[in-house]
GUMAR-912051 format. One record per residue: z, y, x of N, C-alpha, C in turn. Coordinates in pm, whole numbers, plus 50000, padded with zeros to 5 digits. Example, Ala and Ser with C-alpha at 12.3 -4.5 7.8 and 13.67 -1.06 7.14 Angstrom:
2
507804943151319507804955051230507804967051320/507084977551285507144989451367507875000351290/
***
This chain:
558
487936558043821487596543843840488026539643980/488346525743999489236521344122488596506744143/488696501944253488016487144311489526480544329/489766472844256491166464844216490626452344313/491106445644271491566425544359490666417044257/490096422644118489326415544046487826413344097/486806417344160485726414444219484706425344104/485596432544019484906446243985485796461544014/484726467243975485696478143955486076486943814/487536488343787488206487943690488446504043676/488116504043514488546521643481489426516643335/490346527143337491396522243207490846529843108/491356518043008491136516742852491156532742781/490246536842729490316551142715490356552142547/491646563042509491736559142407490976566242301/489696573142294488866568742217488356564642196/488606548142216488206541342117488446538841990/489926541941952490846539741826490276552641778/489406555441818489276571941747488016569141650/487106556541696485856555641659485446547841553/485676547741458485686536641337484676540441263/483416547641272482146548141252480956541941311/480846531641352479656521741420479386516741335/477966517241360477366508341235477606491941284/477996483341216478026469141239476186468141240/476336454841343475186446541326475346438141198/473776440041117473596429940982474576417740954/474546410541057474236395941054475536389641084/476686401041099477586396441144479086395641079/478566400540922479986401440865480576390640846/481436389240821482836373240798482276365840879/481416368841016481836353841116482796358741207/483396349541223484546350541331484676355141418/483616354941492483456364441635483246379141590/483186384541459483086400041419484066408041490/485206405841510486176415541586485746418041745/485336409041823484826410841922483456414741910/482726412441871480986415941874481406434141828/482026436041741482156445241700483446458241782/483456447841874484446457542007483466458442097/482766452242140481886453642268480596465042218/480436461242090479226473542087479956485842041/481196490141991482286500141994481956507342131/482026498142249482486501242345480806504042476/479896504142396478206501342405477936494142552/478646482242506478396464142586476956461642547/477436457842425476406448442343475146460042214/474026456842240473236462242169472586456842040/472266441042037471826434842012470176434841954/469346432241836467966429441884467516440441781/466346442041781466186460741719465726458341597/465786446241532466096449041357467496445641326/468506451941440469506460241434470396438341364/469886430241436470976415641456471366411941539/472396408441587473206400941675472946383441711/472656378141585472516363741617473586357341693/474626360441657475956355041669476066335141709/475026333441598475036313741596473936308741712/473216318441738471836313941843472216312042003/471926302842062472546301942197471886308442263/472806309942366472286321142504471626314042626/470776325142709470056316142841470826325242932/470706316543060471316320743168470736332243214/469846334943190469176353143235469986362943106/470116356042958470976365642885472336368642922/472756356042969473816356542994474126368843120/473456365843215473436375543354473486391343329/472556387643203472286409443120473596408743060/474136397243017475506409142954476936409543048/476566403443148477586404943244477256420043326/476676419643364475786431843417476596445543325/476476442043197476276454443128478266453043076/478676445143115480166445443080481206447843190/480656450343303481466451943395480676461243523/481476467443587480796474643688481106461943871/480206460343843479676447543913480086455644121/480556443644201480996449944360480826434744417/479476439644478478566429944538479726422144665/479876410044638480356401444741479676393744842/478606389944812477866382544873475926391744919/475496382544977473936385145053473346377944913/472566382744852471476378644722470126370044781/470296356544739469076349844795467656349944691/466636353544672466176349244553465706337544538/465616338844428465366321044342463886319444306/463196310344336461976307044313461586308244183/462216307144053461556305143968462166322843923/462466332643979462896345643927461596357143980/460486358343935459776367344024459876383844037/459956391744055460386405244048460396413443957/459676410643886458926415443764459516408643646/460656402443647461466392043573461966404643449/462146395443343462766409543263464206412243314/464546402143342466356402443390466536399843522/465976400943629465696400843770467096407743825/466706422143769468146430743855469146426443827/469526421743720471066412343629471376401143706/470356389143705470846382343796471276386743957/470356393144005470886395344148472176402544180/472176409244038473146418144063474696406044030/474796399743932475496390343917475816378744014/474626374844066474526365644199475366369144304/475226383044354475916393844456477486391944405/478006393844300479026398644255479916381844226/479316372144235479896359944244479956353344098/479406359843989479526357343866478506342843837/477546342443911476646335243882476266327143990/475796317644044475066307144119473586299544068/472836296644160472026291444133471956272144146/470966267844160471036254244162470446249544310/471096241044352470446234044515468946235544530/468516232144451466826234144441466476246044491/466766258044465466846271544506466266276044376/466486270444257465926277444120467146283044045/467216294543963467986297443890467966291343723/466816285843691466796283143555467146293143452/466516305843438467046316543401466676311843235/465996302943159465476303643022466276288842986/467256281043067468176275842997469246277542939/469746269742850471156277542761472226274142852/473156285242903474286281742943475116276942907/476146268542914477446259542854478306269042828/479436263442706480456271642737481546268442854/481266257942928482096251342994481706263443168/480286267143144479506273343275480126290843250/480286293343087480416307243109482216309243138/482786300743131483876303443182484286304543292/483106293243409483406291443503482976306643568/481896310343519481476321143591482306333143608/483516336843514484286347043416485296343243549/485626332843591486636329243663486186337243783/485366327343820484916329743944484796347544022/484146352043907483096368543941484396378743918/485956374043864486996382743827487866379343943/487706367543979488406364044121490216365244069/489766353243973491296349843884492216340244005/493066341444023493976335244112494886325443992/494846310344054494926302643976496616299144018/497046296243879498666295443886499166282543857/500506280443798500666269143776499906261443682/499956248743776499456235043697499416236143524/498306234343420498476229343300498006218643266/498556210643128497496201743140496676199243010/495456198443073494546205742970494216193342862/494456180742842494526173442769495586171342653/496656182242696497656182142633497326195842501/496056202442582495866218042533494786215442435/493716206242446492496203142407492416189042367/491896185942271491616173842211490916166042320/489636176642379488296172442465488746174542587/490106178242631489786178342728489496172242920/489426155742821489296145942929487616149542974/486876158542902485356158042900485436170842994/486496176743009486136187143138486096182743320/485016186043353485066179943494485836184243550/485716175043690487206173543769487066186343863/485656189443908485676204343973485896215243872/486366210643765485966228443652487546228643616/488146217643635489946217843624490776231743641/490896230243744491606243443791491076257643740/489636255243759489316269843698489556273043560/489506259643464489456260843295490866263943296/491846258443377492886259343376493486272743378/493006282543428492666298343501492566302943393/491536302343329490966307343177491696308543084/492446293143097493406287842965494466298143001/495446302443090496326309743100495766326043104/494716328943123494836346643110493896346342964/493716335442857493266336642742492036341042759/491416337642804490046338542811489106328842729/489416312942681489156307442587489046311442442/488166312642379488036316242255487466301242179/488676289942077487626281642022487646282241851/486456286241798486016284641639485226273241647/485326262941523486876268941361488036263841466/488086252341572489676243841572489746249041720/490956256541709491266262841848491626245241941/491766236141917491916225842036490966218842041/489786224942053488706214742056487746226342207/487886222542285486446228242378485156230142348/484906221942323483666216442340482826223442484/483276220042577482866227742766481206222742762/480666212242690479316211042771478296213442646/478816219442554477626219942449477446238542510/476206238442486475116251242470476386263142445/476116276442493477266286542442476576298542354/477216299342219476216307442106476666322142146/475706330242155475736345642160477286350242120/477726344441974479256350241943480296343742062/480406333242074481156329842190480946333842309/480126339242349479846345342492480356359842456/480056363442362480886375342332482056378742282/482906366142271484126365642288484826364642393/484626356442490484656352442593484576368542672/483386373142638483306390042740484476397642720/484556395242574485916404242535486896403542585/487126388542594488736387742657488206388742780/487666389242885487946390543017487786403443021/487406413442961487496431942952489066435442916/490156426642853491286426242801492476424442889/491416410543006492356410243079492066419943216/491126428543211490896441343294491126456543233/491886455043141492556462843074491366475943004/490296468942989489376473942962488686481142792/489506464042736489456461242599490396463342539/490846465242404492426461342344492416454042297/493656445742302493916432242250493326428642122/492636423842101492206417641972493086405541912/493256408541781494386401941667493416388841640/493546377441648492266367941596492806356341657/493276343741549493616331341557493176319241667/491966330241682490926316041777490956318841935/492006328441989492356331142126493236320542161/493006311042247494096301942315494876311142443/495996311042340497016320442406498496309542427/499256305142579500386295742554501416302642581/502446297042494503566307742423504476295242367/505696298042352506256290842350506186297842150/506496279942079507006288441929507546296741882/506736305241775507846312541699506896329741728/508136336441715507876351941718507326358941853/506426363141891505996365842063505906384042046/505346386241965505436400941939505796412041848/505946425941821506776429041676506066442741713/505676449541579505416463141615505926473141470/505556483041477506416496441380505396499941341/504226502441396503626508741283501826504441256/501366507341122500396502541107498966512941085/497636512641116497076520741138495876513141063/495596520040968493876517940927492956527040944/492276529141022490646540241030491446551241073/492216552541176492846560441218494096570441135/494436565841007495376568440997496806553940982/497666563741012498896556041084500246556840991/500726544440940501926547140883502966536040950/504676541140884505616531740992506076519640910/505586507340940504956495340896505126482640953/505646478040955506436468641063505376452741034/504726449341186503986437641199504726430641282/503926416441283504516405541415503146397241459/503386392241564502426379241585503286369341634/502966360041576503666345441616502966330441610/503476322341762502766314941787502836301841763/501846291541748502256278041719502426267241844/501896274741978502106268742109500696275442184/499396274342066498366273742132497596284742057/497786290941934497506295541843498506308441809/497916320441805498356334941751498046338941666/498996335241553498586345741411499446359541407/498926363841294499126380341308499406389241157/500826392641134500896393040989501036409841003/501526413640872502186426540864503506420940770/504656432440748505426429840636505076431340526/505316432040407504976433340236504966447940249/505716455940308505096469340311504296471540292/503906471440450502436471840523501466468440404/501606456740362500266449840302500366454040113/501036455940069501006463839998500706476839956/501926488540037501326501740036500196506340098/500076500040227498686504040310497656501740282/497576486040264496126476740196495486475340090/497166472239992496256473639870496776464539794/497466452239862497306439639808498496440539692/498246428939588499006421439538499696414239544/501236407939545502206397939582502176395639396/501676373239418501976370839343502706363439322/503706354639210504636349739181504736340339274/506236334339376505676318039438507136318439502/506996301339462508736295039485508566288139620/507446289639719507116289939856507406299639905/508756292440003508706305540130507486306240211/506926298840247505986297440359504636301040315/504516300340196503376311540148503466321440053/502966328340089502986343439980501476340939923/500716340139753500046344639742499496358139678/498146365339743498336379439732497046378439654/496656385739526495166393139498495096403639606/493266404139635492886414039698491116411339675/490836420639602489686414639557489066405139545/489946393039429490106376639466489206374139326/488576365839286488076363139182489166356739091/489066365538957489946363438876490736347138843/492166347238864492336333038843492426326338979/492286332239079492216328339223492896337939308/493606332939440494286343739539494536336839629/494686344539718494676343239883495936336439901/496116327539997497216321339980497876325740193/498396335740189498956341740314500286333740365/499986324740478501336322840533502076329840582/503626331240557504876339840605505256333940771/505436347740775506806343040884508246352740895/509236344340910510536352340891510776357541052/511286368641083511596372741189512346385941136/514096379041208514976393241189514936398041018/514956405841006514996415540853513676415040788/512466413240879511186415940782510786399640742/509696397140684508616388240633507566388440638/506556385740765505086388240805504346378640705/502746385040647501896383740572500976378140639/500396364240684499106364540807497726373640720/497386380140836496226386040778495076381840810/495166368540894493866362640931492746355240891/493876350140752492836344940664491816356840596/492416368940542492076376340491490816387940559/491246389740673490836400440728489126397340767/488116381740764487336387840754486366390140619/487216388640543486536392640343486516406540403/487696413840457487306427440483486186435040595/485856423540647485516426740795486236436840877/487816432940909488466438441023488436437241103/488746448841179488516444741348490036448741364/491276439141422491986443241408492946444441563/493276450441579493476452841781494956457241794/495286458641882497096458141932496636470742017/497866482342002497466492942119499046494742117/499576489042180501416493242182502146488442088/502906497042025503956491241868502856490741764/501826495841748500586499641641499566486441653/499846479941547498496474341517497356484341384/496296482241500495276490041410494006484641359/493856487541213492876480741156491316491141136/490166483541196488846491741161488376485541076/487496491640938486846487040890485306497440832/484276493940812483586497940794483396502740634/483466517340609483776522540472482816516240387/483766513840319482666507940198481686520840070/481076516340005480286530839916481096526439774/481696542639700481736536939548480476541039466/479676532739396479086527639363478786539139219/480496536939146480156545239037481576545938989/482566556038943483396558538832483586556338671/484036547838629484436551638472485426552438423/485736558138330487226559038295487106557038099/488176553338040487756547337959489616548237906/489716552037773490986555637697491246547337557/491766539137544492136530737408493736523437427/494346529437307495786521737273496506528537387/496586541937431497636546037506497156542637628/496416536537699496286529537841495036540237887/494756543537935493576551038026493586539538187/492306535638126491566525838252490896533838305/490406536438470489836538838549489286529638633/487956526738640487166517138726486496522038778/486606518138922486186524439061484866507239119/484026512039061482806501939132482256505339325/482906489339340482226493139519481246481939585/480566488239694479636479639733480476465939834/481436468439848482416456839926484156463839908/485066448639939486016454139959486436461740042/487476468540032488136478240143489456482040125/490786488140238491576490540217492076500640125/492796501640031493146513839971494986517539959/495126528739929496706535239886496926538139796/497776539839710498676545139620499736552539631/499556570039609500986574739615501206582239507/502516578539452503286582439370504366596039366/504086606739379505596614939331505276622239238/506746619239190507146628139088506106622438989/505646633238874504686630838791503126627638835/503076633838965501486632939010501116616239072/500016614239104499556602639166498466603139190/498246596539305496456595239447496596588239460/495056579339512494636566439520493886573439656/493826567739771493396569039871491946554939887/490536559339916489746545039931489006547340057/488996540040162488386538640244486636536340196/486366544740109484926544740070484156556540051/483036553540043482786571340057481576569339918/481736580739838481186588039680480316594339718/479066597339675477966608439671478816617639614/478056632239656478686643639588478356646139483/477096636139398477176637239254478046631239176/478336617139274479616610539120481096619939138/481026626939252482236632839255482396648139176/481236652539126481056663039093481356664138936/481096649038839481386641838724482876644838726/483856646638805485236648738788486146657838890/485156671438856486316682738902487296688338887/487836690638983489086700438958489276710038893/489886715438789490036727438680491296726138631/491096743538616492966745738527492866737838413/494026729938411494606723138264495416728638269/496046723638111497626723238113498576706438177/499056708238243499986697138301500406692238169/500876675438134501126666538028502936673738051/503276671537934504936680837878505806671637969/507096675838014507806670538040508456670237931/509376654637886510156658537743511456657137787/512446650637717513996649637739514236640637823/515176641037920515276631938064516216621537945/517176628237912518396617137828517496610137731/516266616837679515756604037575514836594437623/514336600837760513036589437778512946590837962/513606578637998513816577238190511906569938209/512356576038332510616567738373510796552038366/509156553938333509406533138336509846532438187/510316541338096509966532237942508956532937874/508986522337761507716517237742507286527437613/508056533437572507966542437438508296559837467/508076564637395508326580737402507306589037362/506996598437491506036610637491504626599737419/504456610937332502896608037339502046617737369/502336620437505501686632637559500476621537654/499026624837660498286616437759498206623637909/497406614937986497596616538130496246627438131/496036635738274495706644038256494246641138320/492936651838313491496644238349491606638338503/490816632238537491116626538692490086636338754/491016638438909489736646238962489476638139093/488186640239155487766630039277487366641239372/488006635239474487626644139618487226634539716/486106640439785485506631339923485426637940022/485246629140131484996632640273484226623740330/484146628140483483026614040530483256604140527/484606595540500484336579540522485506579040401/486116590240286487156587240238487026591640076/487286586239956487126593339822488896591539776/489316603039722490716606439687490526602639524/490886598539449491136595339270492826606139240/492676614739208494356616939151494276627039024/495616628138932495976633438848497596636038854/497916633838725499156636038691499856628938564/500826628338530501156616638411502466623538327/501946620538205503516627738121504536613638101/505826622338079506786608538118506766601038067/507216591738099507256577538050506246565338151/505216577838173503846568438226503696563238354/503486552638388503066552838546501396544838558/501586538538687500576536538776500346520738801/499126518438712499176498538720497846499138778/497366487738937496496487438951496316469238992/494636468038999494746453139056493106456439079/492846446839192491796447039254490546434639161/489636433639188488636424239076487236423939192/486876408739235485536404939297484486402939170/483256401939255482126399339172482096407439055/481836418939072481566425139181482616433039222/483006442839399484186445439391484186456439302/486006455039253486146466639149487846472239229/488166483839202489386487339159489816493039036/490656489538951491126491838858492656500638828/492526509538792493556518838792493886520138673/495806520338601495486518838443496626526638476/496446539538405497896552738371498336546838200/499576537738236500526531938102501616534638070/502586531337988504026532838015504646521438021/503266507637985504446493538057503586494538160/503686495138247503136495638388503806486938522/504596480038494505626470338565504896458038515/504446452338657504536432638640505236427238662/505566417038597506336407338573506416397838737/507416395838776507366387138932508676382038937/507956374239036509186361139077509056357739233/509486362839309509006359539460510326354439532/510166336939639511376335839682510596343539815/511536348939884511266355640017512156351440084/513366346140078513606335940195514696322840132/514716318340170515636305440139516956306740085/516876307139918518116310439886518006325439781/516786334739868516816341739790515626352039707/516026353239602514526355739503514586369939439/513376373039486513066387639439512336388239296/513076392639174512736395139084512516405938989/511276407238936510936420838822510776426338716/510846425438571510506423538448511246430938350/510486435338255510896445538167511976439138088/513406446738074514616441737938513936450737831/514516444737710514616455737573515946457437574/516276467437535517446470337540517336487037348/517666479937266517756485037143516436491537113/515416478737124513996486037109512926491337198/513946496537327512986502337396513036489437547/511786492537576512006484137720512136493737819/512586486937969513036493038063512886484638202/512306489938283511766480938401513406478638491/513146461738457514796455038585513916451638695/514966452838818514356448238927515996443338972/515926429639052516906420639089516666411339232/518096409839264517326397839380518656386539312/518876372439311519246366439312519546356339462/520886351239427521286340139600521446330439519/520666316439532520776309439515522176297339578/522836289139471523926280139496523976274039650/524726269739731524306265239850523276269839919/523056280039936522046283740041522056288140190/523766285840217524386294440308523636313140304/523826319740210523706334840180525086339240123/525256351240148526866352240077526896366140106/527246371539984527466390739985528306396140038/528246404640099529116417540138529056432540167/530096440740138530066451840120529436458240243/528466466840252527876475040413528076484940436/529506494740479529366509840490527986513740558/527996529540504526966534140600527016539240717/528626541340757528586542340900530726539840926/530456534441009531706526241008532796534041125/532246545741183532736553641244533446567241249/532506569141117532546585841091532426588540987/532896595040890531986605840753531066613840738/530036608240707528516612340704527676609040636/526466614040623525646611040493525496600740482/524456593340446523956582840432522706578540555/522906569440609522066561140669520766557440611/519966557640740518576550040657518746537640678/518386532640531518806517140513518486505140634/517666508240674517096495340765517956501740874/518646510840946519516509941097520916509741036/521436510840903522596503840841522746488640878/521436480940797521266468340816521326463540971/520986471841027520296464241202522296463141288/522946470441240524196475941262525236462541219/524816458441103525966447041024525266433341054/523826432141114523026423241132522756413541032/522206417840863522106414740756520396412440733/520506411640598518736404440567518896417940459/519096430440489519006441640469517826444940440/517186444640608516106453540657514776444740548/515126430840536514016426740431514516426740306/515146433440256515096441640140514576451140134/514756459140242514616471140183513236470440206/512356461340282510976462240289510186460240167/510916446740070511346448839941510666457839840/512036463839888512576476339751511726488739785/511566489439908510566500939938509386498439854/508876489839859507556484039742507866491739634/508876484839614509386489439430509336499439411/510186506039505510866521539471512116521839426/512756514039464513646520339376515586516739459/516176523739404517686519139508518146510339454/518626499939544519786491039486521166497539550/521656496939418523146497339429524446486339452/525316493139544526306484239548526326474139673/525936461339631525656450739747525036451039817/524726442039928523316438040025523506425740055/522916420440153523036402640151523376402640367/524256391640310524656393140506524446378840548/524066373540611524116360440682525046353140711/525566341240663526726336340693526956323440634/527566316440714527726302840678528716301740569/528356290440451529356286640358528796280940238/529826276840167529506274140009529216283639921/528026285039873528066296339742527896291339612/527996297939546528166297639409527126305339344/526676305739250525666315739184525606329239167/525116340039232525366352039276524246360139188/524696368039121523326376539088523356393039126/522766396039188522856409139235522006419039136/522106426139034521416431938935521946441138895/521216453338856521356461638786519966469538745/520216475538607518836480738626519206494138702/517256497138765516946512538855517146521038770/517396532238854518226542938829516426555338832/515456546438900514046554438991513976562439050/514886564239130514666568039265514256563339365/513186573539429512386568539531513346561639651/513206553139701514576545739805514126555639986/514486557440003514736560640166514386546940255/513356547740290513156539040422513836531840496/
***
């Protein structure tokens, strides 16, 4: 620990914290907005809150609360001689907080010589104090009327300092990031937002992912990362955040939010929105705004993330998601007309995986099983389902073996339950998520392909759906370029230098500077290779292009 130029003293961000994704949340605090921060500060044992274990997130704070959580968020380096205040007597419950805050410049009292320790502080006062006690050095001119609806209602002495705030993001405003509101009362969650970001900007905290940070940035793309992390495990997953001037949203690619999360991409002739199921009530879905940047297509996850209650934080190229494991509830599995359904009952949503090779398949759930429902489906020698003739029956058709899939077995750990088996050919892996109550649904079929229609960027459309082809069906997957779209094909060696294997698709693409790399983010979904073409950027007239063939199912290379 070191005494920096901030008016505390500063110890760096230690990284277990990303290690810790077992805290119990406070009750009271799921899907409100301030959950990512309330739920970083007591991560980080800031915040305690009241001992039938609530936060009171909506209840406003007094200036003696306020003083205890400054106290307890920073290691406080007395600047000043401590006068006491008449109305503070020694025996105060928060006596040492204030003085200690008083000393440290965080706090002031009133001319009178009273502190008013049982009034509610402003949010307009806790900023000032954040300024003041960090000993923020104020930079260029903004103007804060231009930033804030309200902000002709900020006084003319609090200017410069709000101004201070506004540039190291220390403003936090829910629901409408341009609204202040500086002189109304400041509620427990906003003061604890507010703590957060000034621990963030003492490199104390990690960046927290969350719409309602007034962050100024010029439009468009501000950040990009590789890989994505839920509950400490980590895959390579490509996110962005991008800004509207005043406002930071925060997506992943269709990868990401697919293989990692869970979600569903459903049909939509909107670029600018993707809608996804994710434990959506039937007939209903999340409607995720895109953003295009380079080769990928970011998913915002902000609408979404607090149905999950994420806490979702920036630590380098890695955005990482915490969530609190959810319980499964109960298993059934259930066999009619060839289809074997599996229903996974949970006490809330949560992230889950799907992996596929070869004949086998696992479902990964961020939930955790008693060791009795897991004991209902053990592991034992079978016989594995037949492999039959590759020339009579390719994966993905809808007819063949009538060999069935094999018993499911369930494995747990402390915060994790595994679902897997194995499948005779023909069969794969159909799942979709279901609210009220949450469900996952797992169905081992041999039509197991949905039907989709997704434009993903202007011009061009990602499409999926079973042909018949002399009786039998067979899963197509296609992208189409629409007439005039300025899109236009061309051939992409894989390396334009040398004779050598094959390239991984996305540093082929990065090489010819094509809309490659969002294919293959794509096709990685799918699984499967496209042959032949890719799509390159370029000005002109087109004509109707169809890029198709059916998969061959092979797993695609990254």
């Amino acid at each position: 620990m070191k005494e920096l130029k901030y008016g505390v003293k500063v110890s760096p961000l230690r990284s277990q914290y990303f290690m810790n994704n077992t805290v119990a949340s406070f009750t009271d605090i799921s899907q409100h907005w301030a959950y990512p921060f309330i739920q970083g500060l007591q991560r980080q044992g800031v915040v305690s809150g009241f001992k039938d274990r609530t936060f009171r997130p909506d209840q406003t704070m007094t200036r003696a609360e306020f003083a205890s959580i400054v106290q307890a968020a920073f290691s406080l380096v007395p600047q000043r001689e401590y006068t006491p205040f008449a109305d503070v007597p020694a025996d105060f419950w928060a006596a040492e907080a204030i003085r200690n805050t008083f000393r440290s410049r965080f706090i002031s009292g009133f001319p009178d010589g009273r502190f008013l320790p049982g009034e509610n502080i402003s949010r307009l006062h806790v900023l000032l104090a954040l300024v003041s006690g960090l000993q923020m050095q104020a930079g260029a001119s903004v103007s804060l009327t231009a930033i804030y609806k309200d902000g002709g209602n900020i006084p003319n002495y609090a200017q410069q300092a709000i101004a201070t705030a506004t540039r190291n993001r220390l403003v936090v405003n829910a629901p409408t990031i341009d609204i202040l509101k500086p002189n109304r009362p400041a509620t427990r969650g906003e003061v604890a937002a507010c703590i957060y970001q000034a621990r963030v900007f003492l490199n104390q905290s990690p960046i927290v992912a969350s719409p309602y940070i007034v962050e100024l940035a010029n439009p468009g793309v501000i950040r990009r990362g590789t890989h994505l992390s839920v509950n400490g495990r980590t895959w390579r997953a490509a996110w962005g955040q991008w800004s509207s001037g005043i406002c930071t949203y925060t997506g992943v690619s269709n990868k990401g939010a697919i293989l990692v999360l869970g979600m569903e991409l459903l049909n939509t002739d909107d670029v600018n929105v993707q809608p996804v199921k994710w434990f959506s009530t039937i007939g209903k879905s999340y409607r995720l705004k895109t953003q295009l940047d380079r080769e990928f297509r970011y998913l915002n996850l902000d609408d979404i993330a607090p149905v999950g209650n994420w806490e979702m934080v920036i630590d380098n190229q890695t955005l990482r998601i915490f969530s609190v494991p959810s319980k499964v509830d109960n298993i059934t599995v259930n066999e009619n007309d060839g289809i074997c359904r599996i229903e996974i009952q949970l006490s809330q949503a949560t992230p889950w995986e799907l992996y596929e090779q070869s004949r086998e398949w696992e479902v990964v759930l961020d939930a955790i099983a008693a060791e009795s429902l897991a004991n209902r489906f053990p592991e034992t020698a079978t016989t594995p389902p037949k492999s039959g003739n590759q020339e009579q029956q390719n994966e993905g058709e809808t007819s063949g073996s009538s060999e069935k899939p094999s018993p499911i077995v369930v494995r747990i750990s402390a915060t994790q339950t595994v679902i897997k088996g194995t499948l005779p050919d023909g069969y794969r892996v159909r799942t979709q998520t279901l609210h009220n109550r949450d469900r996952l649904v797992i169905e081992l079929r041999r039509d197991a392909l949905v039907e989709q229609s997704i434009l993903v960027y202007p011009g061009l459309r990602s499409r999926q759906q079973y042909l018949t082809l002399e009786g039998d069906k067979f899963p197509a997957v296609w992208l189409t370029i629409t007439p005039r779209s300025g899109l236009s094909i061309a051939p992409i060696w894989t390396e334009t230098n040398q004779m050598r294997g094959t390239n991984s698709f996305l540093a082929i693409t990065k090489t010819w500077s094509s809309l490659g790399g969002l294919m293959a983010d794509i096709l990685t979904v799918i699984t499967y290779y496209l042959w032949g073409l890719f799509v390159r950027i370029i000005s002109g007239f087109l004509g109707q292009y169809l890029i198709g063939v059916l998969w061959l199912g092979i797993i695609m290379e990254e």
